[in-house]
FIDO-718825 format. One record per atom (N, C-alpha, C, CB): residue in one letter; atom name; x, y, z. Coordinates in nm, 2 decimals, decimal comma. Glycine has a CB too. Example, Ala and Ser with C-alpha at 12.3 -4.5 7.8 and 13.67 -1.06 7.14 Angstrom:
REM FIDO-718825
  resn  name      c1      c2      c3
     A     N    1,32   -0,57    0,78
     A    CA    1,23   -0,45    0,78
     A     C    1,32   -0,33    0,78
     A    CB    1,13   -0,45    0,90
     S     N    1,28   -0,22    0,71
     S    CA    1,37   -0,11    0,71
     S     C    1,29    0,00    0,79
     S    CB    1,41   -0,06    0,57
This chain:
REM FIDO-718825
  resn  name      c1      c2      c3
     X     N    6,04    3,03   -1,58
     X    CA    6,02    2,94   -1,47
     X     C    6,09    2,99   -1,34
     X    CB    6,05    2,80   -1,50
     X     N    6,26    3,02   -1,38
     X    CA    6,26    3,09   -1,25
     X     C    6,24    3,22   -1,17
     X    CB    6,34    3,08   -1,22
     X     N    6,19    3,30   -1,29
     X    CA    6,12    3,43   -1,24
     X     C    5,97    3,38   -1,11
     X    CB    6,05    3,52   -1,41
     X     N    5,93    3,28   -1,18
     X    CA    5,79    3,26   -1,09
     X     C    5,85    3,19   -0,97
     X    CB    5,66    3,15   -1,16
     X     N    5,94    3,13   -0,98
     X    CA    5,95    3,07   -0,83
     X     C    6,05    3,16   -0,74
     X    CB    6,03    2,91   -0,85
     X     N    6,07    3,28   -0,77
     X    CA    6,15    3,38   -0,74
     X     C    6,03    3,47   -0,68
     X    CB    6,24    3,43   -0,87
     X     N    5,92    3,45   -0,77
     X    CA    5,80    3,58   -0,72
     X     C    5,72    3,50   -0,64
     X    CB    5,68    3,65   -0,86
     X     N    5,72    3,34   -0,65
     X    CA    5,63    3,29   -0,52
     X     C    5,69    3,31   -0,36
     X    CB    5,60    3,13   -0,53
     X     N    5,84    3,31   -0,41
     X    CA    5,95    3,31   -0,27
     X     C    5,91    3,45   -0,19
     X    CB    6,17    3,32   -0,34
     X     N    5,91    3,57   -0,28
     X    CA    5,88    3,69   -0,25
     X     C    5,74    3,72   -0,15
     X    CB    5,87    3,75   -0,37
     X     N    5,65    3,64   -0,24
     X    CA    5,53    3,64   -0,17
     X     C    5,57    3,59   -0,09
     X    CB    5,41    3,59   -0,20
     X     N    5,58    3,47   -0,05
     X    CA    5,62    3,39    0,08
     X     C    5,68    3,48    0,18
     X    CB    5,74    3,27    0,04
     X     N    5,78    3,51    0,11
     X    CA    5,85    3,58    0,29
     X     C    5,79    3,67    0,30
     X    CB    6,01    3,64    0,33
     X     N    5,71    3,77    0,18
     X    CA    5,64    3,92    0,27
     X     C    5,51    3,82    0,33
     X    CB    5,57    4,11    0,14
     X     N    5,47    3,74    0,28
     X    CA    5,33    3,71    0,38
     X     C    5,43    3,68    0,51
     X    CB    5,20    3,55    0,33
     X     N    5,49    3,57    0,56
     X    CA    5,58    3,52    0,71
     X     C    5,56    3,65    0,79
     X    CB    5,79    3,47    0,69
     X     N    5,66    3,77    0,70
     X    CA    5,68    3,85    0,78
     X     C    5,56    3,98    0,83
     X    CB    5,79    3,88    0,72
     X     N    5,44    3,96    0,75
     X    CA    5,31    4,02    0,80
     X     C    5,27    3,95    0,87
     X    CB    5,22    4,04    0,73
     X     N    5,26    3,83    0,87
     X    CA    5,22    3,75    0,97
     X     C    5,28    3,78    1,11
     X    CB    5,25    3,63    0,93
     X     N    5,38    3,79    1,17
     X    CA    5,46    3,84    1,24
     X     C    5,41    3,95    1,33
     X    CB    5,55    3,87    1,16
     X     N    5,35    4,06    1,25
     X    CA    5,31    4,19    1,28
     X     C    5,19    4,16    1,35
     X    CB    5,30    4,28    1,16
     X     N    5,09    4,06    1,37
     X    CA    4,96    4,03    1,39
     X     C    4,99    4,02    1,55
     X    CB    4,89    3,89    1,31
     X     N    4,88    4,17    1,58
     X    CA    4,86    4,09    1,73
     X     C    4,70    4,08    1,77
     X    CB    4,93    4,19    1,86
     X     N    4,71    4,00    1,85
     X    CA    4,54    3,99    1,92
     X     C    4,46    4,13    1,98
     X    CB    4,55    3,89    2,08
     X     N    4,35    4,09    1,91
     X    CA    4,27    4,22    1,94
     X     C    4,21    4,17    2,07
     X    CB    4,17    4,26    1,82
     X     N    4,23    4,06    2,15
     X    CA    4,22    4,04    2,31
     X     C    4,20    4,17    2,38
     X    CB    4,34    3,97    2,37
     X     N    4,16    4,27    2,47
     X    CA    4,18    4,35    2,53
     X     C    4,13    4,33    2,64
     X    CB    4,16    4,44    2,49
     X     N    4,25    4,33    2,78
     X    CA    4,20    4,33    2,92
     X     C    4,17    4,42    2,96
     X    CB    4,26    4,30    3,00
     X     N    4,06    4,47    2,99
     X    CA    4,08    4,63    3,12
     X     C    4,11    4,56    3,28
     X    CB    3,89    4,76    3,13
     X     N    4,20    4,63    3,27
     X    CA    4,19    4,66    3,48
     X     C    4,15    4,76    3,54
     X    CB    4,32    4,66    3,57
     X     N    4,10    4,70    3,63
     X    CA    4,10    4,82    3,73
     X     C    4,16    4,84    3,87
     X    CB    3,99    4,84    3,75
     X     N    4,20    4,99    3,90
     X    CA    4,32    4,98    3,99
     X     C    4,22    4,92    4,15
     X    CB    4,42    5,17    4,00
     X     N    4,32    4,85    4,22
     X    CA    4,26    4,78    4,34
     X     C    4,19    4,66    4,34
     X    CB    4,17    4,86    4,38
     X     N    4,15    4,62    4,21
     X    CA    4,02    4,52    4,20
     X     C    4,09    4,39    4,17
     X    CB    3,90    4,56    4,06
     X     N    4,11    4,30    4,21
     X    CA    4,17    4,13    4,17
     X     C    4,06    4,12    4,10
     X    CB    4,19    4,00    4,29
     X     N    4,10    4,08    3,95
     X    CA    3,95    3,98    3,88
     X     C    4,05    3,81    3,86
     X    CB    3,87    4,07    3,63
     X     N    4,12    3,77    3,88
     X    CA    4,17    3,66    3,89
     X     C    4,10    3,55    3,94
     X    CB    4,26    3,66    3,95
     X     N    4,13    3,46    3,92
     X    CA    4,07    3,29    4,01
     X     C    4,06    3,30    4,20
     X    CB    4,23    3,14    3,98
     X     N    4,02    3,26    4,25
     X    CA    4,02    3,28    4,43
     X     C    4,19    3,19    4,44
     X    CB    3,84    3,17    4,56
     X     N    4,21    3,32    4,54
     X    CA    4,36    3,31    4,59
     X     C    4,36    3,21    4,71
     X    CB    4,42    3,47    4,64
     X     N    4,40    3,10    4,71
     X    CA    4,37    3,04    4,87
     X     C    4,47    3,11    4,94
     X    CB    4,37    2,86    4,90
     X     N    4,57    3,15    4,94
     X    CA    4,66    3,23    5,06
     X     C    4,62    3,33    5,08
     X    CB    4,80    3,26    5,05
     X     N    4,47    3,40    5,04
     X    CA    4,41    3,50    5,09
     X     C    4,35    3,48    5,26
     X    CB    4,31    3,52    4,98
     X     N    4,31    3,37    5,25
     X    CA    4,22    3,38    5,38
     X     C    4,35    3,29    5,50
     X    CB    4,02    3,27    5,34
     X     N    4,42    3,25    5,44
     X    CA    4,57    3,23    5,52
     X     C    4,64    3,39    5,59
     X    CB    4,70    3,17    5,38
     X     N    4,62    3,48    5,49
     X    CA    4,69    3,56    5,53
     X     C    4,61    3,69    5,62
     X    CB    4,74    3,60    5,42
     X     N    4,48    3,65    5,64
     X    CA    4,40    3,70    5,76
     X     C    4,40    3,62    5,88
     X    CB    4,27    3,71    5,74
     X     N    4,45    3,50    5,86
     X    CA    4,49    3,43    5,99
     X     C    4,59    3,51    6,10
     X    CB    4,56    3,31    5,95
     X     N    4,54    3,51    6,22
     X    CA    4,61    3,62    6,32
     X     C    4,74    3,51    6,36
     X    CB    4,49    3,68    6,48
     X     N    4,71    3,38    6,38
     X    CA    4,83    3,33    6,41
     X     C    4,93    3,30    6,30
     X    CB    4,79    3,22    6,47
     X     N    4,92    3,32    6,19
     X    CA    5,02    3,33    6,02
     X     C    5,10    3,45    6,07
     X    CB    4,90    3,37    5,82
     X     N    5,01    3,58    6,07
     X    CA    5,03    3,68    6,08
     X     C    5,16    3,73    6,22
     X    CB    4,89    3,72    6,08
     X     N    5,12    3,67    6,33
     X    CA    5,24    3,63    6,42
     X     C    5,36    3,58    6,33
     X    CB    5,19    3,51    6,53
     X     N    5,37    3,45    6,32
     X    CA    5,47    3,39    6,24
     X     C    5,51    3,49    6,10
     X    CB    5,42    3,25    6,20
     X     N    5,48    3,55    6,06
     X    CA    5,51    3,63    5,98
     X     C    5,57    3,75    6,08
     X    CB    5,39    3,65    5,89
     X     N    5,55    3,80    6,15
     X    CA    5,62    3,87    6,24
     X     C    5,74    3,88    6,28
     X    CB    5,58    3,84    6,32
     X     N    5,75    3,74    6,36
     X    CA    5,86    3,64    6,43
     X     C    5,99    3,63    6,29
     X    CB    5,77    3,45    6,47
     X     N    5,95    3,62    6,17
     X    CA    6,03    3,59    6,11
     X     C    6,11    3,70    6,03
     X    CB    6,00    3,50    6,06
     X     N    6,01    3,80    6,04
     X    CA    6,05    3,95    5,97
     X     C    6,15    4,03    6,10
     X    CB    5,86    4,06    5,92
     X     N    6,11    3,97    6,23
     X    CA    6,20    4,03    6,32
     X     C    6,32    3,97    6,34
     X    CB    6,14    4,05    6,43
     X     N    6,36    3,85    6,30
     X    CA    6,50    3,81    6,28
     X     C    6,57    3,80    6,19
     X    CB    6,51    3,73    6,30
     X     N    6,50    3,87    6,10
     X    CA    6,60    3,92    5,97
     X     C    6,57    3,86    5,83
     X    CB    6,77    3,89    6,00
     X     N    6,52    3,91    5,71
     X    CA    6,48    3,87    5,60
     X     C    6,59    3,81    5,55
     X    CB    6,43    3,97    5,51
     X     N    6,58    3,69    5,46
     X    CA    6,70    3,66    5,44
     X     C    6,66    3,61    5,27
     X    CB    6,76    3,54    5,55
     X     N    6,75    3,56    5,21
     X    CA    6,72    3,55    5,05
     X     C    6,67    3,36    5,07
     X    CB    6,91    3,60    4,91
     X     N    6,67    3,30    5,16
     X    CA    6,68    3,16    5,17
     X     C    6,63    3,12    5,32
     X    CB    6,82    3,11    5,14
């Protein structure tokens, strides 16, 4: 009896630990340049000429961490 519960234990941990090893056969391709993501709303912010000013203004008084 305790040989079998010794050989189920065995099984047990080598299945956990195969399990483990499993990865998704998911594959993304990208491609370089191309956004395939959701629409960015700070995209059409960031063609704003007046953003673009303020973005200016604040890069010319010094980046700061805050």
């Amino acid at each position: 009896m305790a040989q079998l519960i010794r050989r189920a234990g065995a099984v047990l941990t080598v299945t956990l630990l195969l399990g483990g090893c499993y990865e998704s056969p998911d594959v993304t391709l990208h491609e370089p340049g191309e956004y395939k993501g959701p629409d960015d709303p700070f995209l059409e912010k960031a063609a704003d000429p007046e953003h673009q000013e303020q973005l200016q203004q604040r890069l010319a008084r010094g980046q700061t961490d805050r």
